[in-house]
C-alpha positions as semicolon CSV with decimal commas, in nm:
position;residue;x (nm);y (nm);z (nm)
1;X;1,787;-3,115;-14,585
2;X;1,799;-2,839;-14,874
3;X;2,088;-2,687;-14,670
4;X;2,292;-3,040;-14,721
5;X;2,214;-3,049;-15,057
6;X;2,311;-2,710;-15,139
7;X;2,654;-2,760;-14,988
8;X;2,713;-3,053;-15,167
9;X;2,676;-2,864;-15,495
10;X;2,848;-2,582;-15,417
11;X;3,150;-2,781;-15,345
12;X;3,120;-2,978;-15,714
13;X;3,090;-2,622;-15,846
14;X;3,377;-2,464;-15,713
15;X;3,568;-2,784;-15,815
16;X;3,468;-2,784;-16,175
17;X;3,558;-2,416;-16,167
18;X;3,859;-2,515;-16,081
19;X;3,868;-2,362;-15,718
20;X;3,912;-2,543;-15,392
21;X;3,579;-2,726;-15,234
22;X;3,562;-2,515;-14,950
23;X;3,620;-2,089;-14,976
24;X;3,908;-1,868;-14,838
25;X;3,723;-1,568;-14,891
26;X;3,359;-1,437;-14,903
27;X;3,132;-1,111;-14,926
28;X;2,847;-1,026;-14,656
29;X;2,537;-0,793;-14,741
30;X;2,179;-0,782;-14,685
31;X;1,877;-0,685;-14,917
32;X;1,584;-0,567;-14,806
33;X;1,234;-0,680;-14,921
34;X;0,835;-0,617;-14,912
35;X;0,686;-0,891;-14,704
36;X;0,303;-1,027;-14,769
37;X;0,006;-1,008;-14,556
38;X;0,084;-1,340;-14,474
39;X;0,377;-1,277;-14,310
40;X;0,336;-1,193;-13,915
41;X;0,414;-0,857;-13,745
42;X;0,680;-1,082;-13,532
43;X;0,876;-1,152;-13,837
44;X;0,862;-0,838;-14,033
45;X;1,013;-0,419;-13,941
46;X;1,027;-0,119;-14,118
47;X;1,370;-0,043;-14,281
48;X;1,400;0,302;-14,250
49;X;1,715;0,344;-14,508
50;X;1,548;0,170;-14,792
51;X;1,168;0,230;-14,674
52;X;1,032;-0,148;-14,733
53;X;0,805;-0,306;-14,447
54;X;0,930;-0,653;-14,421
55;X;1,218;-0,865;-14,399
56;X;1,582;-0,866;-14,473
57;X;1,823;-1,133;-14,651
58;X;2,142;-1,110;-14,462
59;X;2,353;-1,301;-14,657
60;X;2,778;-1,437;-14,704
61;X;2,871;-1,547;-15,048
62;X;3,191;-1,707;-15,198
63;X;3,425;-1,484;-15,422
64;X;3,201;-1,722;-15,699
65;X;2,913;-1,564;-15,567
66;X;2,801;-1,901;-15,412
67;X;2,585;-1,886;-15,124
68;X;2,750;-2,006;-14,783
69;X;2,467;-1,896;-14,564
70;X;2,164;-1,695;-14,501
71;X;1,978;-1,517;-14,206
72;X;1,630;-1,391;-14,264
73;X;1,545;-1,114;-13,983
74;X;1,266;-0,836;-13,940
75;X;1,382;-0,510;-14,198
76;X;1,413;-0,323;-13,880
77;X;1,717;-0,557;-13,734
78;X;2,051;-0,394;-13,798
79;X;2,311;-0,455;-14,025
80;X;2,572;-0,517;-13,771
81;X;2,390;-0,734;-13,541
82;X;2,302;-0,984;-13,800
83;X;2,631;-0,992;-13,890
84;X;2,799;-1,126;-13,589
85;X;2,532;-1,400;-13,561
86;X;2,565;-1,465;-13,964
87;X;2,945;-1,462;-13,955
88;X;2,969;-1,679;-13,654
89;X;2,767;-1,944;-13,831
90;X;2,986;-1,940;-14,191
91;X;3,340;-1,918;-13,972
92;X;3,186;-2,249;-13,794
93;X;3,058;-2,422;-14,092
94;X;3,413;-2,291;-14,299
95;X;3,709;-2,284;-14,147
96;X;3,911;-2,230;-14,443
97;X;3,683;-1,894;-14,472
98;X;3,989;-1,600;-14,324
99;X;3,840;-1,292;-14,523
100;X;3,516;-1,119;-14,552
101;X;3,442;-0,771;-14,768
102;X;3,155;-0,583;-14,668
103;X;3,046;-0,217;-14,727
104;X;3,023;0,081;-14,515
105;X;2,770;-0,043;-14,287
106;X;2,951;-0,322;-14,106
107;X;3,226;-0,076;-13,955
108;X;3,271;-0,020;-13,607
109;X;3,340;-0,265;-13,318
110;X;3,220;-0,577;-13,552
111;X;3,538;-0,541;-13,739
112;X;3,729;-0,578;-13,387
113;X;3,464;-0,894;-13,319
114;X;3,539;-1,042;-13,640
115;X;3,928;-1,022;-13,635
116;X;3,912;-1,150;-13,270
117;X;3,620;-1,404;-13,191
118;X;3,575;-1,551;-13,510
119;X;3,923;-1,503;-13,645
120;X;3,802;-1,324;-14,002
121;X;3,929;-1,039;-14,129
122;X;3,632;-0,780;-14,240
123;X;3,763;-0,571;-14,515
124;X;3,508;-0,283;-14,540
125;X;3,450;-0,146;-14,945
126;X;3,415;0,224;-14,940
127;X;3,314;0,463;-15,170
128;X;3,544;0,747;-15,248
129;X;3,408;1,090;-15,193
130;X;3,406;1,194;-15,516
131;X;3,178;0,912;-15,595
132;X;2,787;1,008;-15,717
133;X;2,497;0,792;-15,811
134;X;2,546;0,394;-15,808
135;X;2,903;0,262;-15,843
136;X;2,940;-0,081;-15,823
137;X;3,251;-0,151;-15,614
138;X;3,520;-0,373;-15,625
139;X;3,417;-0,742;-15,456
140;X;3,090;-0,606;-15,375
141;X;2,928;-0,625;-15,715
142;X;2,957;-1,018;-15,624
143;X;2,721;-1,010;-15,379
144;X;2,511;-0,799;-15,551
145;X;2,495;-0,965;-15,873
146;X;2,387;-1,268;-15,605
147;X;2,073;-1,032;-15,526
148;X;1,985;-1,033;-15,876
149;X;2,011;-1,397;-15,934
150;X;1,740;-1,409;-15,646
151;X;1,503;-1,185;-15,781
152;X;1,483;-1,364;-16,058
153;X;1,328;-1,653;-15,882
154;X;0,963;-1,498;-15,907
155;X;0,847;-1,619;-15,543
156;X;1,172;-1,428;-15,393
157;X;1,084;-1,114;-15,532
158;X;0,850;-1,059;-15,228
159;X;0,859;-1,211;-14,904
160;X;0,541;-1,511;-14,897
161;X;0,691;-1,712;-14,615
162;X;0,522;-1,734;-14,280
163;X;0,847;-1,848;-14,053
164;X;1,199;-1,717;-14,127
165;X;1,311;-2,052;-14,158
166;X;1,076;-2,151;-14,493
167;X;1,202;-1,762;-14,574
168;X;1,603;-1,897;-14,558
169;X;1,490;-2,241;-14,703
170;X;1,361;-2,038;-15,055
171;X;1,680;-1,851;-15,089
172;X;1,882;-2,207;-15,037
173;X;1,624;-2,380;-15,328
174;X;1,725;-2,088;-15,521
175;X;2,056;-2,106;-15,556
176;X;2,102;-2,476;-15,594
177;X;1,864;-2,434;-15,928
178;X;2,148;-2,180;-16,017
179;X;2,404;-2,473;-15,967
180;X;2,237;-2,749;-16,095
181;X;2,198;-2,558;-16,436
182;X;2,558;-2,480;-16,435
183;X;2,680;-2,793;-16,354
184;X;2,424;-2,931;-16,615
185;X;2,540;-2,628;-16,864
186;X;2,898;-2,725;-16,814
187;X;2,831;-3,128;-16,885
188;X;2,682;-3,039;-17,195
189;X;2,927;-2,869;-17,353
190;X;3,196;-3,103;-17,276
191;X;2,968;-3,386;-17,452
């Protein structure tokens, strides 16, 4: 039900921005974060790279930096192996959807998957060697300004949801407050 919902305003707000209703082009990454004691030892890992005990967002966003879906997994599930089961959902539910940036983690035989399964192209963002401390990349910082629109809703911050699913269902209620406030933002000022 939120998922409908959420679609339906994503489409209005790529319209109003003057875009077509459905994307041609999106940006994958995942975020890490602390789980609660609520949350059972089924549903939660230990990401070694960023040291959190919990769960991770895998997520796809438009080149708006719209949500077009979400998979909540254990911290401890890989990059890569989300991916094929996230992208395989978004290339199902968007078939306009032909190209896909993602950073250095999603190399390898995913990009091969990608171009021939699902029929995206996976454009992987690297960072130049000369490169020190945090650079924010071209078409990634999309994705990650997405992040930060999340942890601004308070109860995303940390991870309070028992099941994956109510996990995914948070980040969808999210984002749709995000649209309805610019749709809302954008009647306004045309009044």
């Amino acid at each position: 039900m939120v998922k409908g919902f959420h679609d339906r305003l994503r489409r209005k707000v790529r319209e109003q921005a003057g875009r077509d209703a459905e994307p041609s082009a999106g940006v994958i990454d995942s975020q890490s974060v602390k789980a609660d004691t609520v949350v059972g030892a089924d549903s939660r890992g230990f990401d070694g790279d960023k040291l959190i005990n919990g769960r991770k967002r895998h997520a796809v966003v438009d080149t708006l930096g719209l949500l077009l879906a979400v998979l909540v997994t254990s911290a401890d599930i890989g990059d890569r192996a989300a991916a094929q089961v996230l992208l395989a959902r978004v290339a199902a539910a968007h078939h306009r959807l032909a190209l896909v940036w993602a950073d250095g983690g999603y190399t390898g035989s995913l990009v091969e998957h990608g171009l021939a399964v699902l029929a995206l192209v996976l454009a992987i963002v690297k960072r130049s060697d000369g490169m020190r401390g945090f650079v924010v990349l071209p078409k990634r910082w999309i994705v990650e300004r997405f992040f930060a629109h999340l942890m601004r809703s308070r109860r995303l911050v940390r991870d309070f949801e028992r099941s994956t699913g109510s996990a995914e269902a948070m980040v969808y209620w999210s984002m749709t407050q995000l649209m309805t406030r610019r749709l809302a933002r954008s009647r306004s000022s045309r009044a």
